[in-house]
C-alpha positions in Angstrom: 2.5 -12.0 2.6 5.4 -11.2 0.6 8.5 -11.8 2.3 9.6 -8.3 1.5 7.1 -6.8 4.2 9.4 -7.7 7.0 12.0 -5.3 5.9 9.8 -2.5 6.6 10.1 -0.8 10.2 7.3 -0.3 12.4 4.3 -2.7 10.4 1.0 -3.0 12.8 -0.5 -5.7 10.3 -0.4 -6.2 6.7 -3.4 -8.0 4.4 -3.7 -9.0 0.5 -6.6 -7.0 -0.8 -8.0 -9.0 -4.0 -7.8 -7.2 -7.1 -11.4 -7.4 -9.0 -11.3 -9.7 -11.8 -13.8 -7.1 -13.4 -12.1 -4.0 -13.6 -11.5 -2.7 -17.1 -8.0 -1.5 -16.3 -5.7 -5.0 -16.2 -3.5 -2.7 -13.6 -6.9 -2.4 -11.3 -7.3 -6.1 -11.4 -4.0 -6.5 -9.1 -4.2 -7.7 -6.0 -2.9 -4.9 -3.4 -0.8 -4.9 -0.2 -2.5 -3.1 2.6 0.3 -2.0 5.3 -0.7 -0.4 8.4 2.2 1.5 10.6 2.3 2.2 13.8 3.4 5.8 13.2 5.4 8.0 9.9 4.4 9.3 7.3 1.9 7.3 4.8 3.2 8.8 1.9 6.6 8.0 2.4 6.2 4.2 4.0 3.8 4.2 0.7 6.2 5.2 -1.4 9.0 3.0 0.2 6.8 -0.1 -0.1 6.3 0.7 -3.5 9.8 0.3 -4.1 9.9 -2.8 -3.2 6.9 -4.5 -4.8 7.5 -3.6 -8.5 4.5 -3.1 -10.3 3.4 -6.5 -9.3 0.6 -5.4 -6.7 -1.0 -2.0 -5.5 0.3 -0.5 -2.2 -2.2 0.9 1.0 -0.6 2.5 3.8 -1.5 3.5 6.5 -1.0 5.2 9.9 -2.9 6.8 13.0 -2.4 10.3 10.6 -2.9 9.4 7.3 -3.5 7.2 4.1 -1.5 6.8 1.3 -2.4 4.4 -2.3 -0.2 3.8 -5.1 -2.4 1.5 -7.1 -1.3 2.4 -10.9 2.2 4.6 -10.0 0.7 7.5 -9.0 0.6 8.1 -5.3 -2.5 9.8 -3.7 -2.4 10.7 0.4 -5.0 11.9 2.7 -3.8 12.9 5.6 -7.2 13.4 7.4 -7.9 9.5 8.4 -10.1 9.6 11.6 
């Protein structure tokens, strides 16, 4: 895990999700960083971690309330995670 993730407040767990090699965008073939919080707001930890990663890797955030996935610089929440 990048070394990056422990600057973030509040982490539960954090996991590489593999990119897939097939995709026919190169920026879906990333590998992304799953983050899940103990509490916040997804779209902002998402937007936060996505500050620090660059464009290197997609971000997945997640809390008890909600989702949040930057894969490609365009942020997409749901906040109705059961």
């Amino acid at each position: 895990m990048p070394a990056w993730v422990k600057r973030l407040q509040d982490v539960k767990a954090a996991y590489i999700q593999p990119g897939n090699p097939e995709e026919e965008n190169p920026a879906d073939r990333r590998d992304s960083i799953q983050i899940e919080f103990t509490g916040g707001d997804a779209g902002q930890h998402c937007t936060a971690a996505r500050a620090l990663t660059g464009s290197e890797c997609g971000v997945i955030t997640t809390t008890p309330t909600g989702i949040a996935v930057d894969s490609n610089d365009c942020l997409s929440v749901n906040l109705d995670t059961p």
